[in-house]
C-alpha positions in Angstrom: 84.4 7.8 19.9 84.9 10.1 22.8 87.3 8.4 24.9 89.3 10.8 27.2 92.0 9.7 29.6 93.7 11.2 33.0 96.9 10.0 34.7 96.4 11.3 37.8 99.1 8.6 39.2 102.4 9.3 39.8 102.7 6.1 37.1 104.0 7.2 33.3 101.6 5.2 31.4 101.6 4.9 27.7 98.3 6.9 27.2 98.3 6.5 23.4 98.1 2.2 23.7 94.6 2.5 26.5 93.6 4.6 24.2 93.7 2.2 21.4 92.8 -0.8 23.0 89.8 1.6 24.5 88.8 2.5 20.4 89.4 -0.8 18.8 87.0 -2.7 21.8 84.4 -0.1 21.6 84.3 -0.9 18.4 84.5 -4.3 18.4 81.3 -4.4 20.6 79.7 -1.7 18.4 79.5 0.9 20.5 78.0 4.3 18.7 80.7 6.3 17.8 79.4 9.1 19.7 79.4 7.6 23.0 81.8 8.3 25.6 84.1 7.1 28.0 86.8 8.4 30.6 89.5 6.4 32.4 91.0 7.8 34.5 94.6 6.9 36.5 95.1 7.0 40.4 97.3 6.3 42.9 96.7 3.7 45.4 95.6 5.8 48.2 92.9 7.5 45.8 91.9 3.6 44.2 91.8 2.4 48.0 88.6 5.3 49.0 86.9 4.8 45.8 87.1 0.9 46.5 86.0 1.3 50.0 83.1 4.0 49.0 81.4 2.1 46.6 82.3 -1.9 46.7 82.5 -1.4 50.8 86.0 -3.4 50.6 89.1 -2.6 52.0 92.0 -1.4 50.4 93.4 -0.6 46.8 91.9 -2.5 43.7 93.4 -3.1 40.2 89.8 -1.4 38.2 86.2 0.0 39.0 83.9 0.7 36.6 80.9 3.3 36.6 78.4 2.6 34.1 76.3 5.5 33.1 73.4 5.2 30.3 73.3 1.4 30.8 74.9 1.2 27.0 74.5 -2.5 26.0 76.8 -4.0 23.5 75.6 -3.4 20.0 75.7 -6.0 17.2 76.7 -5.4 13.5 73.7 -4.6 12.3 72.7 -1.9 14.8 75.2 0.1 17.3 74.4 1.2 20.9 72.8 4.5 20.8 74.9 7.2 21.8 75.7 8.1 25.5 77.8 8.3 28.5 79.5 4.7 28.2 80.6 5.3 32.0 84.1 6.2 33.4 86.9 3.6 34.4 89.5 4.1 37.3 92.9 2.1 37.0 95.2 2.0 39.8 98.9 1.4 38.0 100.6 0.4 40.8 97.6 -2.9 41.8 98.4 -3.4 38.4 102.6 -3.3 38.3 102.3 -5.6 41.1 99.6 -8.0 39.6 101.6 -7.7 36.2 104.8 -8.7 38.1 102.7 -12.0 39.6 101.1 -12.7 36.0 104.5 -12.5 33.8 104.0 -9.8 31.5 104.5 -6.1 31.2 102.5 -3.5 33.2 101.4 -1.7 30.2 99.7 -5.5 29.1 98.2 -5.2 32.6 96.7 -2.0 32.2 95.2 -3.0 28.7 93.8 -6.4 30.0 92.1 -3.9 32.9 90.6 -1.3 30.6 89.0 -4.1 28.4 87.9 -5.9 31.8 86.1 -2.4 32.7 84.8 -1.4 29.2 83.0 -4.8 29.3 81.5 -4.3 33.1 80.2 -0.7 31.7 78.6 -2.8 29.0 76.6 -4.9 31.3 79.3 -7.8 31.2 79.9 -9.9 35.1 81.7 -12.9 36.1 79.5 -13.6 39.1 78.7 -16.4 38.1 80.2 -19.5 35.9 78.8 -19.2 32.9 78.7 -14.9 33.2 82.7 -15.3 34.0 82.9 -17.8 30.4 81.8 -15.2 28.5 83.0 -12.4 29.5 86.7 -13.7 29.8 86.4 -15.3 26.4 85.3 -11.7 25.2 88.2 -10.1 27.1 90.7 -12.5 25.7 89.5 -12.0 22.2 89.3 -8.4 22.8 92.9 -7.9 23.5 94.5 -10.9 21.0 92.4 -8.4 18.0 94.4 -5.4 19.5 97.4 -7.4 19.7 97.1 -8.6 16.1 95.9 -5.4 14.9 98.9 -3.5 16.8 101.6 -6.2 15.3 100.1 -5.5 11.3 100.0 -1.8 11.7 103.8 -1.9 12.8 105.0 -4.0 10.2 
């Protein structure tokens, strides 16, 4: 997988733990292992025009995602093709402050929104009930597989 990151914040993130969570739900959803995907980290002021350019809402967001080839998830038997997953923009401090408000660590924040915006470049919503089921219970067993996978490899 191709999965680049930039911390253009003035947020230190830990790089190396998006980038895992990035890997193991790419792979989790069978994504090719030649596609790719960029995240990239802003500031509020850079997440509040992006938010206002393209979802024609006012100020800063937590994530936006940018799909590209239209990659679906893959199953098992047969991956997505290869292609340009799409990019992801994280804004660290929306997320310090909605970390703060949920009761866990920034960094867990950060992770929750990078699987929340792999999943939207996959062709995932929550518009609706039943879109907002599935795609939560994805999300949740998206990260719990990290988690788990994160505690074995450190013991």
């Amino acid at each position: 997988m191709s999965i680049e990151i930039n911390n253009e914040s003035a947020v230190p993130v830990d790089e190396a733990q998006i980038l895992g969570l990035a890997a193991f739900a790419l792979d989790a959803m069978h994504v090719h292992a030649d596609a790719e995907l960029a995240i990239v980290l802003v500031d509020e002021g850079a997440m509040e025009q992006l938010h206002v350019q393209w979802m024609d809402e006012p100020g800063p967001t937590d994530v936006l995602s940018f799909p590209m080839d239209e990659l679906r998830p893959g199953t098992e038997d047969a991956e997505t093709p290869p292609g340009l997953l799409g990019d992801i923009v994280l804004c660290p401090q929306v997320a310090q402050a909605q970390a703060e408000t949920a009761g866990h660590s920034t960094l867990d924040e950060l992770l929750l929104l990078t699987t929340h915006g792999i999943l939207h470049l996959l062709g995932f919503d929550h518009a609706e009930p039943d879109e907002e089921k599935e795609m939560f219970g994805l999300q949740r067993e998206i990260l719990a597989g990290y988690a788990s996978q994160e505690k074995r490899r450190r013991s």
